[in-house]
NUNUGU-625341 format. One line per 2 residues: number of its first residue (from 1); for each residue x negated, y negated, z of N, C-alpha, C. Coordinates in steps of 0.1 Angstrom, whole numbers. Example, Ala and Ser with C-alpha at 12.3 -4.5 7.8 and 13.67 -1.06 7.14 Angstrom:
BEGIN
1) -132/57/78/-123/45/78/-132/33/78 | -128/22/71/-137/11/71/-129/0/79
This chain:
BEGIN
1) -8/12/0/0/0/0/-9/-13/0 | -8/-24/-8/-12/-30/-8/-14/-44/5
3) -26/-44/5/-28/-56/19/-20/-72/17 | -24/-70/1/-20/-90/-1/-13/-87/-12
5) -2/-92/-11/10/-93/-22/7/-108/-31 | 13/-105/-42/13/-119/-53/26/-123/-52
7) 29/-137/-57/44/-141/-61/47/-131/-69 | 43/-127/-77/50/-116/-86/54/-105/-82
9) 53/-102/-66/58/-93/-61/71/-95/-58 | 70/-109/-53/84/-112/-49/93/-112/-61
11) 98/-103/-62/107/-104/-77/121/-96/-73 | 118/-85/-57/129/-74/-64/127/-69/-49
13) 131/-62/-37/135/-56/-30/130/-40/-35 | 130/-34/-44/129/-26/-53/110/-24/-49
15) 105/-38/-53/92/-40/-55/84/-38/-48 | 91/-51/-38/85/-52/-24/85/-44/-13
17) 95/-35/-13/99/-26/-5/92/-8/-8 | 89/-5/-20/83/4/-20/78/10/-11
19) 83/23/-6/73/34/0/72/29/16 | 83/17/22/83/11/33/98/14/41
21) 99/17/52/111/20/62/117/7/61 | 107/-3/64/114/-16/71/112/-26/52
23) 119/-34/56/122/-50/45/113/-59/52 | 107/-66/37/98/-73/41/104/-89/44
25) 104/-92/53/115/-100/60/102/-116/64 | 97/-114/70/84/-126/71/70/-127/63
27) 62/-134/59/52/-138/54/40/-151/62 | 28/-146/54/20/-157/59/17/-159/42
29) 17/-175/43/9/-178/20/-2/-186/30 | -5/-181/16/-23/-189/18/-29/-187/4
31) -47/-193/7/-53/-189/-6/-67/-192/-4 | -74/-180/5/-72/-169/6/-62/-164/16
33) -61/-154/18/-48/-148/26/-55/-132/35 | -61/-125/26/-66/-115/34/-68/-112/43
35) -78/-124/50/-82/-123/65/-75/-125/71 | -62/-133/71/-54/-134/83/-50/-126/91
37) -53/-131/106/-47/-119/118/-31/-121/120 | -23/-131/112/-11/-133/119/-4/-119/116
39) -3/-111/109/0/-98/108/-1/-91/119 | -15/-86/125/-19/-81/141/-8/-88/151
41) -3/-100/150/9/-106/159/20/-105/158 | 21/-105/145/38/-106/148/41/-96/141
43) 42/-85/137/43/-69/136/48/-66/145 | 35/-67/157/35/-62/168/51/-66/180
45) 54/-78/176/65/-85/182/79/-81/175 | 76/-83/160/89/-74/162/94/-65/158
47) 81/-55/163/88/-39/167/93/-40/183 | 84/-46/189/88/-50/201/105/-53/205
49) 106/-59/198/122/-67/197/129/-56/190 | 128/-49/184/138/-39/176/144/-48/163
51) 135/-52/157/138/-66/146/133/-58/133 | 145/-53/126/141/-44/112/135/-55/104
53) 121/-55/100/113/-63/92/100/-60/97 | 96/-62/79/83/-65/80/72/-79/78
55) 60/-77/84/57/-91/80/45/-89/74 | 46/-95/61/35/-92/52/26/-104/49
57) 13/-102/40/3/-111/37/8/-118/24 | 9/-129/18/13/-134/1/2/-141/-4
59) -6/-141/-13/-17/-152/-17/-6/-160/-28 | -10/-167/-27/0/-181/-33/-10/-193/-38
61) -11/-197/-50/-19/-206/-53/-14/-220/-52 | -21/-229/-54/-22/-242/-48/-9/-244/-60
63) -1/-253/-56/10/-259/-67/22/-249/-70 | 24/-240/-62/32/-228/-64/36/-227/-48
65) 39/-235/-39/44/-231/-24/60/-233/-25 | 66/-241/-36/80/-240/-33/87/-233/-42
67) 78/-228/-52/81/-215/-60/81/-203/-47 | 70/-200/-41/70/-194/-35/82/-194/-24
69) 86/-205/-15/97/-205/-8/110/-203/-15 | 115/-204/-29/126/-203/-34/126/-187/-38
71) 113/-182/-41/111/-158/-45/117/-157/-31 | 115/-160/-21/113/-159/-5/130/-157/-1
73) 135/-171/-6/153/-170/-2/156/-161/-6 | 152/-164/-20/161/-151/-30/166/-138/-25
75) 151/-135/-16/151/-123/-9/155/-118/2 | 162/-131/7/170/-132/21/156/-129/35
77) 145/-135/30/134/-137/37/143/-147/52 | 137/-138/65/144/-154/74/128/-165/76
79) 120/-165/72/106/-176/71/97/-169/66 | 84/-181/71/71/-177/72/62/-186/76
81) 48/-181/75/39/-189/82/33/-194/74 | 22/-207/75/18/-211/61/4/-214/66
83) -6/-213/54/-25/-214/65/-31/-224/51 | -45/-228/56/-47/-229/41/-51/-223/32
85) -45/-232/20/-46/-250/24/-36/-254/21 | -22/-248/20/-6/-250/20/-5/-258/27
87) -4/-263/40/4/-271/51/7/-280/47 | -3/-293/37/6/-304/34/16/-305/22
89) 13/-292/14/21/-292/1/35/-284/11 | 36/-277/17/44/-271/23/53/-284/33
91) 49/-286/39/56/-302/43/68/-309/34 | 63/-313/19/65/-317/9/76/-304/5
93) 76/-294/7/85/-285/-1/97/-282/12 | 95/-285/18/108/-283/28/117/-292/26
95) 127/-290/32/142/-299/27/145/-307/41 | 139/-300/55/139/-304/63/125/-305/73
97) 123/-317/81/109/-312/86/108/-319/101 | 107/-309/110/110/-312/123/98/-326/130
99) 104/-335/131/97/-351/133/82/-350/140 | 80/-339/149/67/-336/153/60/-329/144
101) 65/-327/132/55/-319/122/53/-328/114 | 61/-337/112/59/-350/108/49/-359/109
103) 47/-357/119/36/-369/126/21/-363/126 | 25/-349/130/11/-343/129/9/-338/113
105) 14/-342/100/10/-343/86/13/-331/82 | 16/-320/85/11/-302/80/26/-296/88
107) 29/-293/79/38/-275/88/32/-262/84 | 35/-260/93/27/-243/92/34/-232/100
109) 51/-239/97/59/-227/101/74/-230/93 | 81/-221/90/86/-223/80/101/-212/80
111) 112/-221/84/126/-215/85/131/-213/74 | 139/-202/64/149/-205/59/161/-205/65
113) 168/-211/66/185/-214/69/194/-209/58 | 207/-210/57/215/-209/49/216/-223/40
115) 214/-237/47/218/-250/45/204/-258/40 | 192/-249/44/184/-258/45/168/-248/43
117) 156/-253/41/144/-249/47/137/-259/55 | 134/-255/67/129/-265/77/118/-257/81
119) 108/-274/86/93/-269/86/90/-274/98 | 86/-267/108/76/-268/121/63/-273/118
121) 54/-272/133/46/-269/131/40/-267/147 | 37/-255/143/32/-249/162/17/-254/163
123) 8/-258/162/-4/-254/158/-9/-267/173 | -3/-275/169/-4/-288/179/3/-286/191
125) 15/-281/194/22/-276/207/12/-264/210 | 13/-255/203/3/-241/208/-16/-247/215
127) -21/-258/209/-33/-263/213/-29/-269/228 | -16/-271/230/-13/-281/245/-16/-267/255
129) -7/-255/250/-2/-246/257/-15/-239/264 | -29/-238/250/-41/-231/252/-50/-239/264
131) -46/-250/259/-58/-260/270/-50/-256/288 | -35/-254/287/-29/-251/301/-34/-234/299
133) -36/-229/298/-35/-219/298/-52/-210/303 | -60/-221/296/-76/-218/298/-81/-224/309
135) -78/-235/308/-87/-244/321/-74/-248/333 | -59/-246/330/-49/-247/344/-49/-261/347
137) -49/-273/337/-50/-280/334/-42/-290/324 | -37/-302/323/-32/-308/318/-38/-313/305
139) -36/-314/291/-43/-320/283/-38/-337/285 | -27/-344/286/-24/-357/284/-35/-362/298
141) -40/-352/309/-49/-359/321/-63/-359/316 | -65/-357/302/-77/-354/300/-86/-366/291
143) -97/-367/290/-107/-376/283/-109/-367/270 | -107/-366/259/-110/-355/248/-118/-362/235
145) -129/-349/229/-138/-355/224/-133/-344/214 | -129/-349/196/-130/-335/192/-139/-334/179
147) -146/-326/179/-158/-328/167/-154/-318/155 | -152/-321/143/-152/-321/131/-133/-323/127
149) -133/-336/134/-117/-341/135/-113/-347/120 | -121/-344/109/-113/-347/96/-109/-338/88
151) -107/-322/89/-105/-313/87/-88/-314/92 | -77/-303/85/-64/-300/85/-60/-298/101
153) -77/-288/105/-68/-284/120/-74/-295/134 | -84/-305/124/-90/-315/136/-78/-324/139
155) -70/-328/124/-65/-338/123/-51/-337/135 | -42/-321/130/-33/-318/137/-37/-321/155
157) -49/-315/154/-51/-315/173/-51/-326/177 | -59/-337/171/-67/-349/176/-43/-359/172
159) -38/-356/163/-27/-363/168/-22/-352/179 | -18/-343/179/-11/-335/194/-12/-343/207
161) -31/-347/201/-34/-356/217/-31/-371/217 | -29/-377/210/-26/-386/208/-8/-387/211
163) 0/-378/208/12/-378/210/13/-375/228 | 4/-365/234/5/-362/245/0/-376/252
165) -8/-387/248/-6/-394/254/-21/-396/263 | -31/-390/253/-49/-389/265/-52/-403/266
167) -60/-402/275/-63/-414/283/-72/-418/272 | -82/-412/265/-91/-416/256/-95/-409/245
169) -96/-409/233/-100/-401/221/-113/-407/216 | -120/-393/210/-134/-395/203/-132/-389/193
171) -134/-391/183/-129/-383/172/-147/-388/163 | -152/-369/159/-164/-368/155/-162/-364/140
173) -170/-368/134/-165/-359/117/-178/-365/107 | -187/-356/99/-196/-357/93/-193/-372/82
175) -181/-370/80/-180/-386/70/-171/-393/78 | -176/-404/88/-164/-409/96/-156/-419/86
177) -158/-421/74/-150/-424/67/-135/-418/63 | -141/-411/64/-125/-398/63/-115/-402/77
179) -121/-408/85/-110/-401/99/-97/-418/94 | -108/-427/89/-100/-441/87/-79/-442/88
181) -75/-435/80/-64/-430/78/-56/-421/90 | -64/-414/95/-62/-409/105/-60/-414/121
183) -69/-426/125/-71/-434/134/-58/-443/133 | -57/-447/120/-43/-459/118/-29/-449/119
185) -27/-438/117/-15/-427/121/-17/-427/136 | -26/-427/137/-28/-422/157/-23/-434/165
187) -28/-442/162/-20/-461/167/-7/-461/161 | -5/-458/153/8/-461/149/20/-453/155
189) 15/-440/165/22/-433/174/27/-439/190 | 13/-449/192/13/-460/203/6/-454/216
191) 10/-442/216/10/-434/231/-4/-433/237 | -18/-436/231/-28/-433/231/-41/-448/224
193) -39/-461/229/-48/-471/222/-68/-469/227 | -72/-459/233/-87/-463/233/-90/-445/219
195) -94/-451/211/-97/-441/203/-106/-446/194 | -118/-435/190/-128/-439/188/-131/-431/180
197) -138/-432/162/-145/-427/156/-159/-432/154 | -168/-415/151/-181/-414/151/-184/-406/143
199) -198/-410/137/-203/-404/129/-213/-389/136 | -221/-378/135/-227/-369/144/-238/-377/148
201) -244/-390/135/-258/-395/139/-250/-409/143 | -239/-414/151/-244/-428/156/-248/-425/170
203) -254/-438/173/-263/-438/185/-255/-435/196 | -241/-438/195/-232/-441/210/-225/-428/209
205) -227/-414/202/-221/-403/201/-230/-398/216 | -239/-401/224/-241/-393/231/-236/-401/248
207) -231/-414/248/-226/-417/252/-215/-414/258 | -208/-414/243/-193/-408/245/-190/-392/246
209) -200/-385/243/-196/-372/247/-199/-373/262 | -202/-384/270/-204/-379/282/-193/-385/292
211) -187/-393/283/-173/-403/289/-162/-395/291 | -167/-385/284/-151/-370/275/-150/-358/289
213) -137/-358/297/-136/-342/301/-141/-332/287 | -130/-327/282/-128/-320/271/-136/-325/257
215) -140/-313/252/-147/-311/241/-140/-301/234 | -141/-305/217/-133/-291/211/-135/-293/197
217) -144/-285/194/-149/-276/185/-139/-273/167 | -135/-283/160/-122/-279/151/-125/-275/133
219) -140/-278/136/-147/-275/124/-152/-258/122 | -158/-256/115/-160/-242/111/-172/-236/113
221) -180/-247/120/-195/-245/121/-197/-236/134 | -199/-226/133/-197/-211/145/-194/-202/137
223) -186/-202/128/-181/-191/119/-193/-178/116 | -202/-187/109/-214/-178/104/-226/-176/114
225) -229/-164/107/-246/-161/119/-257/-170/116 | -262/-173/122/-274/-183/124/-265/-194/127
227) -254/-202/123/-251/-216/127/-255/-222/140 | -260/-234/142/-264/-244/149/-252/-244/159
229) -253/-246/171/-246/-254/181/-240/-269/174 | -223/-270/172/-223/-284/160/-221/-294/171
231) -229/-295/183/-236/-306/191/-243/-304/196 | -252/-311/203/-264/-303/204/-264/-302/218
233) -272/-289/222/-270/-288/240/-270/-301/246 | -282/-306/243/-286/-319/253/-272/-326/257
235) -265/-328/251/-254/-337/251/-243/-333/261 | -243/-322/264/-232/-316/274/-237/-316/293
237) -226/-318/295/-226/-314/308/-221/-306/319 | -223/-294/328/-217/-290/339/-201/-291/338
239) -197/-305/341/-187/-306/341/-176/-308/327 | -183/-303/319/-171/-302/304/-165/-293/308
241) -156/-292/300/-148/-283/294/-144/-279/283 | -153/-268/272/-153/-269/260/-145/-258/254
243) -134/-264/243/-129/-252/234/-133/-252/219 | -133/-242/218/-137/-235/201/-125/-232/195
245) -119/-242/184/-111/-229/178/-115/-215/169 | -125/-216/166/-130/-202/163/-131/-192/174
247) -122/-180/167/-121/-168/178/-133/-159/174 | -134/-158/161/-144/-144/154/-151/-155/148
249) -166/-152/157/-170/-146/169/-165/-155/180 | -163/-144/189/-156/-151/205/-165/-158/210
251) -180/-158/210/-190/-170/216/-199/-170/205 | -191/-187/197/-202/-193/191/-215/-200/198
253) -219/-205/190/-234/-214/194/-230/-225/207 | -216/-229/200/-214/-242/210/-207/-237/226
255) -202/-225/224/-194/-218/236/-211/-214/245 | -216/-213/236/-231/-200/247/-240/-217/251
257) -240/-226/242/-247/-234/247/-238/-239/260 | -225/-242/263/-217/-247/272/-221/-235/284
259) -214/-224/281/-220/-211/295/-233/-213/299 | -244/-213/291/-255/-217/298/-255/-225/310
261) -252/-238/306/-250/-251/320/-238/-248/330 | -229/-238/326/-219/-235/332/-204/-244/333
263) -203/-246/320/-194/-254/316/-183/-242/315 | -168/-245/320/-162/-239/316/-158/-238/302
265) -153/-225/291/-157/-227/283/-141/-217/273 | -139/-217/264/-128/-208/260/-128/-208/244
267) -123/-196/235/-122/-195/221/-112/-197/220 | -111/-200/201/-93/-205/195/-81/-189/200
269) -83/-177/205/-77/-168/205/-62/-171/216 | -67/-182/223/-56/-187/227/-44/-195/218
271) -53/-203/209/-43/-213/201/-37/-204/193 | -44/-195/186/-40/-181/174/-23/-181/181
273) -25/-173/197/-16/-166/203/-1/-176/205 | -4/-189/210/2/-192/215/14/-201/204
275) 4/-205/186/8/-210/177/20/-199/170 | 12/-188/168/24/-175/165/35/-173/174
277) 36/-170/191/45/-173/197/58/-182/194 | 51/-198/194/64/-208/194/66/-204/177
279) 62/-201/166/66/-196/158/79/-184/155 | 72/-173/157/85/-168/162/93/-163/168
281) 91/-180/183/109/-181/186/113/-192/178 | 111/-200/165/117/-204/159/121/-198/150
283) 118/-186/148/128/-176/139/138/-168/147 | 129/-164/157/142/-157/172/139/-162/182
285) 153/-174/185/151/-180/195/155/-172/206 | 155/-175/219/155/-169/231/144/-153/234
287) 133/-154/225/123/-144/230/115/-147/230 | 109/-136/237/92/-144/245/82/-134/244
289) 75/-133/235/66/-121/229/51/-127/232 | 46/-132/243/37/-134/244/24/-121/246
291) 34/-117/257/26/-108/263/21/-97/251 | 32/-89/242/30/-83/233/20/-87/223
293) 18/-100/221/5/-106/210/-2/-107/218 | -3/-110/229/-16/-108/239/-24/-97/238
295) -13/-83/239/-21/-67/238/-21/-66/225 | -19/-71/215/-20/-65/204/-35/-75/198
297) -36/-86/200/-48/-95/202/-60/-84/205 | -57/-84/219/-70/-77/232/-72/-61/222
299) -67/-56/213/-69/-46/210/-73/-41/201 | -75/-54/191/-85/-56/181/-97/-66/181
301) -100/-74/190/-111/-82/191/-119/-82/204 | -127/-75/205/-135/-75/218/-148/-80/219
């Protein structure tokens, strides 16, 4: 059976369903799509639930996401999840889009209705949930510094905080040109005025990493073997608190350089968990499948 389906699968019940008990009922699009773990999560949830469906992988090319949502109805699909680099074309293809997905630019969760398609986006609520969940802590009580904040999933986090209302933002990104657009959305939310962009080489970046509770990791630099710490030890202190959203590998450069000093320290395996959760209970509301993505998580990544 195939791992990654094409739109041209979606054609037929007939197609899609081959050689399967259950209907293929949810999706993740992307491009690439392969690697995704959202499969390991929510499978596991709802067999849990006794929810006849399956939830499969779709590679979907760029300019083809509302093609893809209309194969999707056809097929009495109830959603899906969307990764990149869909989120802002996916935004744009929904008929409805819930005002906090709005703000944070991207959906990356995706209802069909009878009336309507409406678009979430967990990715920013699930980042609140991980920071409570890791350090037993409030993010809006926090000083947050987030480095490689021009990126899809810097951007989403660095507004989350801004909507929660932090006392201070640093926003780090190899072309601080890029964040410009992003800084004027973040004021224009109100809830958050000392925010600050930086380049990795201005002189007051080591400053301000030390003005910051929280530090967090939104770039990609951890992914590969050999990658650099994407700040440099010197810069941290004891008293940080640093997240990674990269889970694989569970201690990047920047996580082992924080353990060293004894900084408390945590991977994206929380945001993963907790982003697929509020997901779907926006497809089935009133359940709570945490615990189940939790063991199904712990039992593929060690």
């Amino acid at each position: 059976m195939p791992e990654v389906y094409s739109l041209e699968d979606l054609v037929s019940r007939d197609t899609l369903d081959a050689g399967h008990s259950k209907p293929a009922k949810l999706a993740v699009i992307g491009n690439p799509i392969a690697h995704s773990a959202s499969p390991y999560l929510q499978q596991p949830a709802l067999d849990a639930n006794d929810i006849d469906a399956r939830y499969i992988r779709v590679l979907v090319e760029p300019g083809r996401v509302a093609e893809a949502f209309d194969r999707m109805r056809a097929l009495d699909f109830i959603g899906c999840n969307v990764t990149v680099p869909h989120k802002f074309e996916a935004l744009e293809a929904c008929s409805e889009v819930h005002p906090d997905a709005r703000s944070l630019g991207a959906v990356n969760t995706v209802r069909f209705d009878a009336d309507a398609v409406r678009g979430f986006n967990t990715d920013g609520p699930g980042f609140v949930r991980a920071i409570a969940d890791e350090f037993n802590t409030t993010l809006s009580t926090l000083k947050v510094m987030i480095v490689g904040a021009g990126g899809g999933a810097g951007q989403a986090i660095a507004t989350q905080c801004a909507m929660q209302g932090v006392e201070k933002l640093v926003l780090v990104n190899r072309t601080v040109s890029k964040l410009g657009p992003l800084v004027n959305r973040m004021l224009a939310l109100g809830s958050t005025q000392d925010i600050t962009a930086l380049s990795f080489e201005d002189e007051e970046l080591s400053q301000q990493c030390r003005s910051c509770d929280l530090i967090v990791n939104t770039s990609s630099v951890g992914l590969k073997v050999g990658d650099p710490s994407i700040l440099p030890p010197t810069l941290l202190r004891s008293r940080h608190l640093i997240y990674d959203t990269i889970y694989q590998p569970a201690v990047t450069p920047l996580l082992a350089a924080g353990s060293a000093l004894e900084c408390k320290t945590a991977n994206g395996l929380s945001l993963l968990i907790h982003q697929g959760v509020l997901a779907f209970q926006h497809w089935f509301p009133q359940t709570d499948p945490i615990s189940v993505m939790r063991e199904a998580m712990a039992a593929r990544i060690h």
